[in-house]
C-alpha positions as CSV (number, residue, x, y, z in Angstrom):
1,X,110.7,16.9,4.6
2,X,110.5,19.7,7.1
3,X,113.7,18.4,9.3
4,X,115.9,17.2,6.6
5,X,119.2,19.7,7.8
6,X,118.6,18.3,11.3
7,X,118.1,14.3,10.4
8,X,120.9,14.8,8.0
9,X,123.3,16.7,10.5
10,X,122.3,14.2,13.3
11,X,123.5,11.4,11.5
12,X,126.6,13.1,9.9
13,X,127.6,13.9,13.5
14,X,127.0,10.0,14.8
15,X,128.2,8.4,11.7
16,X,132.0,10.4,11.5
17,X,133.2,7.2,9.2
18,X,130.8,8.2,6.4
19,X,131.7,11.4,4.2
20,X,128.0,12.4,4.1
21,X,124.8,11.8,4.3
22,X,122.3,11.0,1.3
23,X,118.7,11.4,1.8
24,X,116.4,10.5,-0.8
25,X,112.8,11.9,-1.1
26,X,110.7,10.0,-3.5
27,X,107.7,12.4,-2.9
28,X,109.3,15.4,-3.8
29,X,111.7,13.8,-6.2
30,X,115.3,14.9,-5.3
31,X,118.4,14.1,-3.3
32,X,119.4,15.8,-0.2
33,X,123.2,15.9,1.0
34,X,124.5,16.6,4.2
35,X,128.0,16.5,6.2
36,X,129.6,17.8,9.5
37,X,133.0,16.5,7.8
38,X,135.7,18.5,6.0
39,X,133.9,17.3,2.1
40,X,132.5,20.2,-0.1
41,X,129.2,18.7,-0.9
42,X,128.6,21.3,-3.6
43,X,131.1,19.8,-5.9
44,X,129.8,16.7,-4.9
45,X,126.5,17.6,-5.9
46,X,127.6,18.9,-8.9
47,X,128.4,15.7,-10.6
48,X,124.9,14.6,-10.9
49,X,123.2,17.7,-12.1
50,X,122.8,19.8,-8.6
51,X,124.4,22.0,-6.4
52,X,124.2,23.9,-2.9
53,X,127.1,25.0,0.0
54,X,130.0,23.0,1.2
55,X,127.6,21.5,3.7
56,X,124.4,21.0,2.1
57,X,123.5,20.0,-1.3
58,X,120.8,18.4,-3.3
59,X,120.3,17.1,-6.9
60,X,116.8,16.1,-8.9
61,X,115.8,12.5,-8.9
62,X,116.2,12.3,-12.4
63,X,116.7,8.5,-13.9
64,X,120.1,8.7,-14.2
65,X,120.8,9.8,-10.9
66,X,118.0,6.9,-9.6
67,X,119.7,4.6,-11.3
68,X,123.2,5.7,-9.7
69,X,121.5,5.9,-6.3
70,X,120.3,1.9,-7.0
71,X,123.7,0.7,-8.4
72,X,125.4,1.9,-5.3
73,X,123.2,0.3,-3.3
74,X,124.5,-2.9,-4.0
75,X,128.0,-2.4,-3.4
């Protein structure tokens, strides 16, 4: 919880092929988003309910956004 910017920026940084990072946190119920790449995550965030700053965003972990979160999973 407390190193969520760092965990998320560490692997946005490693992981360049991926347009962001997508943490889930199923105790506090809500998504964190995170990029070092040239993607406003606010918009992105703003599709499911949330928002935030061009780097960082987050949405609630509501059921419709679970069940997005699952469905992409198996892609």
């Amino acid at each position: 919880e407390h190193y969520r910017s760092e965990v998320g920026n560490t692997l946005s940084t490693r992981h360049k092929d991926l347009d962001f990072i997508l943490l889930a946190n199923f105790v506090r119920g809500a998504f964190s988003l995170r990029t070092t790449n040239d993607i406003n995550l606010n918009e992105v965030a703003k599709l499911i309910g949330g928002g935030g700053h061009p780097k960082a965003a987050h949405a609630d972990m509501n059921n419709e956004n679970l069940k997005l979160f699952f469905e992409s999973l198996k892609k």
